[in-house]
LONUTI-572261 format. One line per 3 residues: number of its first residue (from 1); their letters; for each residue x, y, z of C-alpha. Coordinates in nm, 3 decimals, padded with zeros to 5 digits. Layout:
N
NUM) a) X,Y,Z; ...;
This chain:
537
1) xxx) 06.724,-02.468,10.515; 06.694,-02.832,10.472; 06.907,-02.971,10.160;
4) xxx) 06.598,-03.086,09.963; 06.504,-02.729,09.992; 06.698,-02.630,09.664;
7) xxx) 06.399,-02.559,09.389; 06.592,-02.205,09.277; 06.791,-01.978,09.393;
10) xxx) 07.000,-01.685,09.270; 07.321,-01.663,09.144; 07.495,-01.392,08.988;
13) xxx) 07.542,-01.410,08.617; 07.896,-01.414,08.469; 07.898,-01.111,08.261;
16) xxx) 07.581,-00.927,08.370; 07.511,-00.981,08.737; 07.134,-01.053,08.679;
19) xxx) 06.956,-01.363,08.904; 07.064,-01.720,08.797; 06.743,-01.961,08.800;
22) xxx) 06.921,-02.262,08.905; 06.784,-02.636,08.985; 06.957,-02.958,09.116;
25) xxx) 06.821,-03.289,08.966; 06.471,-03.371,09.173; 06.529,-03.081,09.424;
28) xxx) 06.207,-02.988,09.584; 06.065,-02.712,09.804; 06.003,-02.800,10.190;
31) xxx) 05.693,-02.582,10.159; 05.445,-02.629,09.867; 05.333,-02.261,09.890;
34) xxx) 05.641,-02.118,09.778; 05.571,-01.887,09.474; 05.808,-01.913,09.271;
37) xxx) 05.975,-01.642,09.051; 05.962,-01.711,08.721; 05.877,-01.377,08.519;
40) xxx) 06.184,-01.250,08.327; 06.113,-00.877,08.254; 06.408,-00.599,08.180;
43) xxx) 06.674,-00.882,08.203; 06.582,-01.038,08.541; 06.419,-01.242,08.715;
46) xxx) 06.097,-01.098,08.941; 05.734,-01.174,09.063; 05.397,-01.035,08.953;
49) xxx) 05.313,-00.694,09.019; 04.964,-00.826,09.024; 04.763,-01.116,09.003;
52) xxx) 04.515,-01.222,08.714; 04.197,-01.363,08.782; 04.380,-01.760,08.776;
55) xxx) 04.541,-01.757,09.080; 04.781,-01.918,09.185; 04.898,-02.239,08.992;
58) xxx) 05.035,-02.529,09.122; 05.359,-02.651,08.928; 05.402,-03.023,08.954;
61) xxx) 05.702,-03.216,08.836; 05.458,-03.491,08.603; 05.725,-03.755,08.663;
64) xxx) 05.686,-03.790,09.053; 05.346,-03.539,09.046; 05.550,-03.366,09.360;
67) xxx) 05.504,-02.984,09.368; 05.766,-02.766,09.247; 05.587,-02.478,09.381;
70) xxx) 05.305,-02.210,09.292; 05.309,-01.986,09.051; 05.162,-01.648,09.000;
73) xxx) 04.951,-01.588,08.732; 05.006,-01.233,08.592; 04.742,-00.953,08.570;
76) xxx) 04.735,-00.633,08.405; 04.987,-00.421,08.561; 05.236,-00.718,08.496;
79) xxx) 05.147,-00.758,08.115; 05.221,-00.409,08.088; 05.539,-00.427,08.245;
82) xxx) 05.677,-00.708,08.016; 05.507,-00.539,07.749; 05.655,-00.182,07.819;
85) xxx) 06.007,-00.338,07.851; 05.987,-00.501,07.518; 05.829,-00.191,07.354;
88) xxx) 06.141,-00.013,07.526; 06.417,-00.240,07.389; 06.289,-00.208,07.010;
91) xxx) 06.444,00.092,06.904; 06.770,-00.015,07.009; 06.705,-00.378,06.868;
94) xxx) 06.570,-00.256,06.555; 06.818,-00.030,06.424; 07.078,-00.246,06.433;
97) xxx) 07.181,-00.427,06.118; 07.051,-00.772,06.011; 07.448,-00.887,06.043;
100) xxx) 07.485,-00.755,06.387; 07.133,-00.952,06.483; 07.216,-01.254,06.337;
103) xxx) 07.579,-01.276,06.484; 07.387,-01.208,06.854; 07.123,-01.473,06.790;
106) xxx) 07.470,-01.695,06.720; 07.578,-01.622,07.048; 07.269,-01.718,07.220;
109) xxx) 07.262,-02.107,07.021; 07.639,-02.121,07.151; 07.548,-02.034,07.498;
112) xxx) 07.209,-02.288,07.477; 07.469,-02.539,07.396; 07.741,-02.464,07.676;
115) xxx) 07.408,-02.530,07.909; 07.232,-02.771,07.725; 07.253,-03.036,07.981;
118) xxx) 07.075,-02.773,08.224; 06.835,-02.677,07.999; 06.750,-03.074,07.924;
121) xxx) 06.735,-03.161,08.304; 06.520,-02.888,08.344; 06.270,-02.936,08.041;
124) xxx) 06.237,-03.293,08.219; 06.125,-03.168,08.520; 05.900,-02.979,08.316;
127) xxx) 05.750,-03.228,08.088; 05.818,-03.534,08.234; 05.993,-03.680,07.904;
130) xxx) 06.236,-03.903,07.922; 06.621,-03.670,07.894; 06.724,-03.830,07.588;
133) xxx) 06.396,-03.650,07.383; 06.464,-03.341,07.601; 06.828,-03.340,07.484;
136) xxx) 06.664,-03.357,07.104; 06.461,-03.065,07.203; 06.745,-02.834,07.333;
139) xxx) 06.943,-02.931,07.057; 06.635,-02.831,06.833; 06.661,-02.478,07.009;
142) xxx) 07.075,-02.427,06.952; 06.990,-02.515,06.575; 06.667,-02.269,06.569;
145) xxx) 06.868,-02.006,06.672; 07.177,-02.087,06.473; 06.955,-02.089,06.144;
148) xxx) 06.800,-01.771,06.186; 07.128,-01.612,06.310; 07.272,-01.697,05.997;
151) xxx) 07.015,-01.578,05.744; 06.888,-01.289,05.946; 07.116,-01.052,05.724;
154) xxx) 06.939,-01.227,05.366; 06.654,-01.017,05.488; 06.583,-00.829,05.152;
157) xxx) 06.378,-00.656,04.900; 06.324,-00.597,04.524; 06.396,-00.351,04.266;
160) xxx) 06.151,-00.246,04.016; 06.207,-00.051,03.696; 05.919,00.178,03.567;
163) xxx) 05.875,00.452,03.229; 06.118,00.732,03.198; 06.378,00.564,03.504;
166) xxx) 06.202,00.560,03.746; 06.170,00.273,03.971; 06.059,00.151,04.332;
169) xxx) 06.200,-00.054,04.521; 06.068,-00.265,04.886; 06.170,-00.361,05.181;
172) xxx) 06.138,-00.585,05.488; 06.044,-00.397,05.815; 05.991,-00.518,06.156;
175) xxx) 05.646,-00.545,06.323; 05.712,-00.441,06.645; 05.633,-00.614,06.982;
178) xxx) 05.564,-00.989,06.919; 05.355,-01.224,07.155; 05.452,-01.602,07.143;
181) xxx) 05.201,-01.842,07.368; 05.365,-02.194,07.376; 05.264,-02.550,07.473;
184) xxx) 05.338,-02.748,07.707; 05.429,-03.099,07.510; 05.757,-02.887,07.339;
187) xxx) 05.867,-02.581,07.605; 06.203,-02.488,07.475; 06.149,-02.598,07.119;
190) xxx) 05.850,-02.391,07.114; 05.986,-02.070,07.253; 06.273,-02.141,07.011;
193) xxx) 06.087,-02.164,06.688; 05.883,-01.859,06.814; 06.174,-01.614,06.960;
196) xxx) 06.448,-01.650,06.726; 06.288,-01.543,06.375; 06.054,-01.263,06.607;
199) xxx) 06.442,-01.114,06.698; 06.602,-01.191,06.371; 06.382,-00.960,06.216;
202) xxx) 06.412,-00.657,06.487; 06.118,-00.765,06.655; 06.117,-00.803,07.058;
205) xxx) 05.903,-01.035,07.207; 05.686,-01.159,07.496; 05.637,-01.491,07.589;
208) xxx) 05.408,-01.678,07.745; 05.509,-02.032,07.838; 05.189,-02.286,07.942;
211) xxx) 05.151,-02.255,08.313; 05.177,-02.630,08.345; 05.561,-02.573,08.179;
214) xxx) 05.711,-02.276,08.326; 06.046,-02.315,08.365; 06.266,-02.300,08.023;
217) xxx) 06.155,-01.995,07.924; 06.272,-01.786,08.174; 06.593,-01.971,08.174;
220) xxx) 06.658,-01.869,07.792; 06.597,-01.527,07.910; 06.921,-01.524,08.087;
223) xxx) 07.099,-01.676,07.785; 06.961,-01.411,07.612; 07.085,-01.133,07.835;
226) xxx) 07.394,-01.314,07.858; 07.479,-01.323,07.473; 07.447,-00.918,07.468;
229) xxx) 07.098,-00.863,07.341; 06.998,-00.518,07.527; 06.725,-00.590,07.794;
232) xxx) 06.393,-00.610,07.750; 06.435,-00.768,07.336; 06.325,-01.087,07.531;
235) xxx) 06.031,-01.091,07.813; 05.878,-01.387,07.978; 05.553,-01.330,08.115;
238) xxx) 05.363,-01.606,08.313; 05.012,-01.718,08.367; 04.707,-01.925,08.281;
241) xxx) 04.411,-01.816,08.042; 04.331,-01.465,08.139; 04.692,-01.378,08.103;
244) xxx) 04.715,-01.482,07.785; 04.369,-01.255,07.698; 04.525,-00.976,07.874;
247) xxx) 04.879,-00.993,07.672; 04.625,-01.022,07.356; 04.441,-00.788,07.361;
250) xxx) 04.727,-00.553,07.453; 04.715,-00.274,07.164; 05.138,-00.242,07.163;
253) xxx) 05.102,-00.615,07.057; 05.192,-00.631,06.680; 05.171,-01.004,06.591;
256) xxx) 05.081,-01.321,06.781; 05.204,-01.676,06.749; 05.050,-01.943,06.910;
259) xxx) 05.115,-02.338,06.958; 04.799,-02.495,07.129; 04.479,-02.653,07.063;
262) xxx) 04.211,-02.567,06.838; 03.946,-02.396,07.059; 04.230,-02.166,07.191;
265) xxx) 04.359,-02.066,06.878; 04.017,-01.949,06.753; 03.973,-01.734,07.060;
268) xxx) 04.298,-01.599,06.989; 04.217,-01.556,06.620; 03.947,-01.324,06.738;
271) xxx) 04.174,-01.102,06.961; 04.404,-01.046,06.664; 04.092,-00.931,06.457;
274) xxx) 03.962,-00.736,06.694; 04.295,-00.487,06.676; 04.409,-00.646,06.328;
277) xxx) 04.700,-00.848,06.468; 04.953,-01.035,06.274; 04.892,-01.382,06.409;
280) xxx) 05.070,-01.724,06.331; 04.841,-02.008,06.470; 04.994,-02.396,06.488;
283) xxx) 04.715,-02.601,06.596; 04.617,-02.969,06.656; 04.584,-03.265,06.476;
286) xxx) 04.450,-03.581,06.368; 04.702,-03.715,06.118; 04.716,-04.051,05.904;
289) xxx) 04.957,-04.249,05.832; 04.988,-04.464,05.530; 05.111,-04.841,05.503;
292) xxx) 05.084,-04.971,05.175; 05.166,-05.375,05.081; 05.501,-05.331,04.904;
295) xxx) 05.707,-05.101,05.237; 05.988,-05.183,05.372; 05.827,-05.395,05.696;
298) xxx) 06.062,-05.322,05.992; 06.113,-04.920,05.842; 05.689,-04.891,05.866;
301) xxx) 05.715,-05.027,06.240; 05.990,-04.804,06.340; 05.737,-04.507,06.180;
304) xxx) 05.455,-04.617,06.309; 05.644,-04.607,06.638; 05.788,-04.253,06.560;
307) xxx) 05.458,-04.108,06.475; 05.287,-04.219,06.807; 05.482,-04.252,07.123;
310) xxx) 05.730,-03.969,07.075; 05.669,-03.781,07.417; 05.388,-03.971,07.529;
313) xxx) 05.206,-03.974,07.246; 05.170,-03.591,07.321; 05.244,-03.439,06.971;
316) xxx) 05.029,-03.219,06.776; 05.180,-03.394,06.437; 05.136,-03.734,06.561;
319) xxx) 04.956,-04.004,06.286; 04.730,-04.142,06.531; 04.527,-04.299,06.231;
322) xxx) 04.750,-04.568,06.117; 04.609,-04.736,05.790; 04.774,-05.077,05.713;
325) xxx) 04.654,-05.239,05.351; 04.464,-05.532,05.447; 04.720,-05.809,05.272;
328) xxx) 04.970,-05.724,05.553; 04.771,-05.603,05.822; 04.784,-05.945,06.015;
331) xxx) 05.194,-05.955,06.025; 05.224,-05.571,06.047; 05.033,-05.541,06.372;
334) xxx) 05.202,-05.876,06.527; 05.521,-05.725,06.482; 05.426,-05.324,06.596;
337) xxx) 05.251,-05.514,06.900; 05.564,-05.666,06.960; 05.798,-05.415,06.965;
340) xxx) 05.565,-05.168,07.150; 05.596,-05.392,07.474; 05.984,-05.377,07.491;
343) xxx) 05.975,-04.975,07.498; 06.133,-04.895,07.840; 05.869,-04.721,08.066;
346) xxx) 06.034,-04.533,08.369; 06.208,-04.238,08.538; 06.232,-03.993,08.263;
349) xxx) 06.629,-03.908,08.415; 06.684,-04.275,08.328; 06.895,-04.268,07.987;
352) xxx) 06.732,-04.621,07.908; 06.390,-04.482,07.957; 06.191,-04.481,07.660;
355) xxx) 05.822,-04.370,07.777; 05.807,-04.142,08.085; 05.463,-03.960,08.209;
358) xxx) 05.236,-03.771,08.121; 05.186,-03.453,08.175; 04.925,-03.453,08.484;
361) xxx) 04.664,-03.676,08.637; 04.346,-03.481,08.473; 04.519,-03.546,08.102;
364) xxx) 04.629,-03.894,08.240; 04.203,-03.961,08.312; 04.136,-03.755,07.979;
367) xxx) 04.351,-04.027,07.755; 04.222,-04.331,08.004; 03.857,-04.200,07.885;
370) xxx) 03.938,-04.252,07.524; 04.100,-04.579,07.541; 03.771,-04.683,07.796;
373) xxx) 03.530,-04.533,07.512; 03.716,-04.699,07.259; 03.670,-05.052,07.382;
376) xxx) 03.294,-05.032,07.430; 03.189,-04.797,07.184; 02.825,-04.793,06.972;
379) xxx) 02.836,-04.566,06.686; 02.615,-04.526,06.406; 02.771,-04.503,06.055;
382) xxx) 02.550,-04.408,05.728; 02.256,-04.427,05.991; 02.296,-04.825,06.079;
385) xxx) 02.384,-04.891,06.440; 02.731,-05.070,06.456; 02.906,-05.275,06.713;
388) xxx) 03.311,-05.383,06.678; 03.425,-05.701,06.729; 03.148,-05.899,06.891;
391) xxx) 03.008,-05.603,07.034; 03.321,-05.535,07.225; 03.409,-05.182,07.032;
394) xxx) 03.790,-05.162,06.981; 04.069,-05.440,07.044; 04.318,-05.348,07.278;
397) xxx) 04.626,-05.541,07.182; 04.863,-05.406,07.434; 04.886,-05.115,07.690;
400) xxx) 04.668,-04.845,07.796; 04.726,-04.911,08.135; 04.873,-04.730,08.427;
403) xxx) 05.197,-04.817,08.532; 05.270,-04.804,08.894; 05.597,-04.740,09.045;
406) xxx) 05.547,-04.856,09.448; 05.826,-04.784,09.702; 05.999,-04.538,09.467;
409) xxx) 05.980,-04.186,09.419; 05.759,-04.229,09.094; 05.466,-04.352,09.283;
412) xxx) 05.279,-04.063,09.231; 05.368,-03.980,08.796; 05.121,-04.096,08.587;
415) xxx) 05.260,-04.355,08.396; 05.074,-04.478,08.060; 05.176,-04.808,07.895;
418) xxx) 05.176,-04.722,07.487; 04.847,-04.854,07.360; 04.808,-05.009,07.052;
421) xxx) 04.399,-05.041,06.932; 04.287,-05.237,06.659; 03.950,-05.364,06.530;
424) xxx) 03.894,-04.924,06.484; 03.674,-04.813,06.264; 03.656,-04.432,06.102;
427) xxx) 03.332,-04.320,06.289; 03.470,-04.384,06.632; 03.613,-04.118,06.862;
430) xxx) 03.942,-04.217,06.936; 03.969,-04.192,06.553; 03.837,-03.860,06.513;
433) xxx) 03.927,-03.668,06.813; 04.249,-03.565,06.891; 04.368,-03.795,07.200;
436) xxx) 04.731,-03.633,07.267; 04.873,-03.945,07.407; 05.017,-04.300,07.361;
439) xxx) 04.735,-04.455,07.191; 04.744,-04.594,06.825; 04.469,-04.671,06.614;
442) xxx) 04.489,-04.905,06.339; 04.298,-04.942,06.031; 04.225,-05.127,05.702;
445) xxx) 04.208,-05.027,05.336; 04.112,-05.168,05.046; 04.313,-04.957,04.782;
448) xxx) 04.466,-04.637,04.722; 04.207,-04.390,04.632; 03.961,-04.492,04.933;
451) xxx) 04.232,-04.468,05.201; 04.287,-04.146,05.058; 03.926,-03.989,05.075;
454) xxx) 03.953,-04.157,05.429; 04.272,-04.021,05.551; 04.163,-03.663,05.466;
457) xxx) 03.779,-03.716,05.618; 03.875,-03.456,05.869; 03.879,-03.117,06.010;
460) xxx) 04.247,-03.130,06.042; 04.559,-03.086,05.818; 04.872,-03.078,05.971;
463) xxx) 05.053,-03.387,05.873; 05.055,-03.716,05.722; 05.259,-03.990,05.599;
466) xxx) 05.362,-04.290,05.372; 05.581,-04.558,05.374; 05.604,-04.751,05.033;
469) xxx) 05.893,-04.877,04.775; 05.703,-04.770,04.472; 05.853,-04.359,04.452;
472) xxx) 05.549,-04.285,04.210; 05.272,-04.375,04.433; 05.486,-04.243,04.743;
475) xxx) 05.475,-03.898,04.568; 05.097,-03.904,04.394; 04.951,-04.014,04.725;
478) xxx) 05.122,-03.751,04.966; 05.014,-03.494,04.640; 04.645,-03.579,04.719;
481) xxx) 04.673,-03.590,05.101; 04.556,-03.228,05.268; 04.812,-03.185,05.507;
484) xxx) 05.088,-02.928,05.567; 05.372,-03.130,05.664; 05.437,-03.470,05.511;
487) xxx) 05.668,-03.768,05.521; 05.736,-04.028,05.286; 05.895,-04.370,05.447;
490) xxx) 05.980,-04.152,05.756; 05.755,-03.964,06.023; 05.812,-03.697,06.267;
493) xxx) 06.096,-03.572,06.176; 06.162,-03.199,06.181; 06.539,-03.074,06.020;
496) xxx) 06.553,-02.729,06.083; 06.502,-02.548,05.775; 06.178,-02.750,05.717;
499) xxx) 05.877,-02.554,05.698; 05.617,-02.703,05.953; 05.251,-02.578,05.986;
502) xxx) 04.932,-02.762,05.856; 04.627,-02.700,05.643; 04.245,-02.658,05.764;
505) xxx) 04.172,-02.590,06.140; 04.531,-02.761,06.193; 04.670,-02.393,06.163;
508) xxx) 04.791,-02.107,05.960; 05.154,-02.045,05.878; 05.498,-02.217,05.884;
511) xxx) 05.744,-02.258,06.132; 06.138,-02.344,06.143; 06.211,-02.185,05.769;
514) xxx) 06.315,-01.904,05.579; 05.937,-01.872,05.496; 05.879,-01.771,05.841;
517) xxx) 06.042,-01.444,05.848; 05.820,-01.279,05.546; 05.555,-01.374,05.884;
520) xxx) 05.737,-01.141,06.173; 05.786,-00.847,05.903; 05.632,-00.650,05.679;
523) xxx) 05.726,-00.479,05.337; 05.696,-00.126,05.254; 05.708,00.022,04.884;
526) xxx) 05.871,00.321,04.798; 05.831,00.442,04.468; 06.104,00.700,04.305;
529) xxx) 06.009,00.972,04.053; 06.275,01.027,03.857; 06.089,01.293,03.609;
532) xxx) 05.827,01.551,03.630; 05.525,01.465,03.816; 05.243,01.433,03.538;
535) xxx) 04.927,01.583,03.694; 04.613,01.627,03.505; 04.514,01.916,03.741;
């Protein structure tokens, strides 16, 4: 076996003896058609039973667009397995306290954080971000399930006094067997924010990572094993589109939570209905972002910044619609232009790295064909045919173009310099469609109340933002804006704790709080007659 012939291999767990899914940094296969074994079901690691109607999928590493390997997409014998094995584990998992939950869910953040070099390394690979963003992201998951191990046991009811002493009183009960489908921009934040309340309320789960980010997951199943939870509580079941159908429509599915675009949540949406399905859906979005005259300059930059090239550009919360008020728009775009070309585009291992690549060559062509559509667009607003700047569509005033890495490893990532539009106008795609990538659109207002009928002239809702000195404004502006999760002279931020989830087609539900366990339980009423039962019969 040659020594670049590393991409897993087994190694016995400390305390339970179950398969170790193990990488070295940049190991590859020798032979692309390796599948590689990546479902966690029962506490270990194992291939499909059977196939779905996807295939085999290719795993790439995005940064060098090498192959990891293939991957098996699960069909229905499969689902049922991880299914089953969750079902199995409930019981157990259920009837134990809230306390004794919440101290296990402990054990897994301390465990996540003994590894959490591993588990960044590996959500590089994955993602293709560069390691000091994936280190934010594990450290996202040890706090996710540190919160929810500690208030697990605040899991609670009411009491309710009626005539004559008699009362009722509720409770919080668990759902069952949970389904979390993830993204691939976030892997082990997602699968985080999704597991940890699921468990914390005596659900188990099954998850389904994307298929382009498959890796993570099955790795916190071992922590999960390893911290004591009995096997099957946590199940990682992979596979593309028709996996995800099958695992929806299965009828032992109680809830499902799902992270992903728009069109995908909707079909998913309709599963749930179709067996009346709990369902927690966190959707796209098209968000703006507020610069008013009177901000701090260099603290609106730094925003701006934050709210578009996190990642790539390739966050659902992102304010892609920056509106600067027209007195400062001249300096304010100098400056952003500025700093944007000094961000550090590279190997994502590279600690100095500040922009690493995207996710795969199609999305790579997908955002290209924005920033291409942008430049020479001809739309028609209030039914007058309108050209931008001499007929020219949209400015590009830096970036938006592949970076090239010859003679190194890298060649073959798809590499995006951040790209910074201007002359944009509200009708114009780039402006309205969600691009998922490093491309910033900047626009000009006139006054408060029409960049605020602008800023909400869309379908979505999940976030928004406003820098400004002047507290009142800051506070009546965000109070008008329709969108679930809001900044003021900050962006993108996301303290565990905070409830995240947007409004319109951007989703329904929150994430990350104490909100979201009323959303993986349910309450039952029990009412106490403490007389005679009065009967008119």
């Amino acid at each position: 076996m040659s020594t670049i012939n590393i991409c897993f291999r087994n190694l016995r767990n400390y305390y339970q003896g179950i398969n170790r899914l193990s990488f070295s940094y940049r190991s590859f296969s020798d032979n692309g058609n390796d599948l590689l074994k990546l479902n966690y079901i029962n506490g270990k690691l194992c291939h499909v039973a059977d196939q779905a109607n996807d295939g085999n999928i290719v795993i790439r590493e995005p940064a060098t667009n090498n192959v990891i390997g293939n991957l098996s997409s699960s069909g229905p014998e499969t689902v049922d397995d991880g299914v089953r094995s969750a079902a199995a584990a409930f019981p157990e998992w259920s009837a134990q306290t809230s306390f004794d939950r919440g101290r296990a869910l402990v054990r897994v953040s301390k465990i996540l954080k003994e590894r959490s070099e591993e588990f960044a390394k590996m959500e590089v690979r994955d993602t293709g971000k560069p390691i000091q963003e994936a280190r934010w992201d594990v450290q996202s998951a040890i706090d996710c399930f540190e919160y929810f191990g500690g208030i697990a046991s605040t899991l609670s009811g009411q009491h309710l006094e009626f005539a004559n002493g008699s009362f009722a009183y509720t409770k919080r009960e668990p759902l069952g067997v949970c389904l979390g489908i993830g993204a691939w921009n976030f892997p082990i934040q997602i699968v985080s924010w999704k597991t940890a309340p699921a468990l914390a309320c005596g659900n188990t789960v099954v998850y389904k990572p994307s298929q382009m980010t498959p890796l993570t997951s099955s790795l916190l199943g071992e922590v999960i094993t390893e911290a004591g939870l009995p096997l099957g509580c946590f199940n990682v079941v992979q596979g593309g589109a028709h996996t995800g159908e099958l695992l929806c429509q299965h009828p032992s599915i109680a809830k499902v939570s799902f992270t992903g675009s728009v069109p995908i949540g909707k079909k998913i949406m309709s599963y749930c209905s179709e067996g009346v399905k709990h369902s927690t859906i966190e959707l796209g979005g098209k968000s703006p972002l507020i610069i008013f005259p009177d901000c701090d300059i260099n603290n609106a930059i730094s925003g701006a910044l934050m709210a578009n090239f996190l990642s790539q550009g390739q966050v659902c919360s992102n304010a892609t619609r920056v509106f600067v008020h027209k007195s400062i728009i001249d300096d304010f775009v100098a400056q952003l232009v500025e700093r944007t070309k000094l961000m550090a585009i590279g190997d994502p291992f590279n600690p100095k790295t500040q922009v690493g690549a995207l996710i795969s060559e199609e999305h790579y062509h997908r955002v290209k064909g924005y920033i291409n559509q942008a430049i020479s667009e001809h739309v028609f607003f209030n039914d007058i045919s309108i050209f931008f700047a001499e007929n020219k569509g949209a400015r590009v005033r830096c970036g938006g173009e592949r970076i090239v890495f010859h003679n190194s490893e890298l060649v073959g990532g798809f590499y995006l310099s951040p790209c910074i539009l201007d002359c944009c106008n509200d009708e114009m795609t780039v402006v309205k469609e969600e691009v998922f990538g490093p491309v910033l659109s900047i626009l000009s207002f006139d006054d408060e109340e029409e960049v605020i009928t602008r800023a909400n002239n869309t379908v979505f809702g999940l976030s928004a933002g406003v820098f400004t000195k002047d507290i009142q404004r800051a506070h009546r502006v965000i109070g008008k804006l329709e969108a679930g999760s809001c900044w003021i002279n900050n962006y993108n931020i996301y303290p565990t704790g905070s409830p995240f989830g947007g409004y319109k087609q951007s989703g329904i539900g929150r994430e990350n709080c104490t909100q979201t366990l009323d959303a993986y339980s349910q309450l039952k009423t029990v009412y106490v007659e403490m007389g005679d039962v009065d009967c008119p019969f």
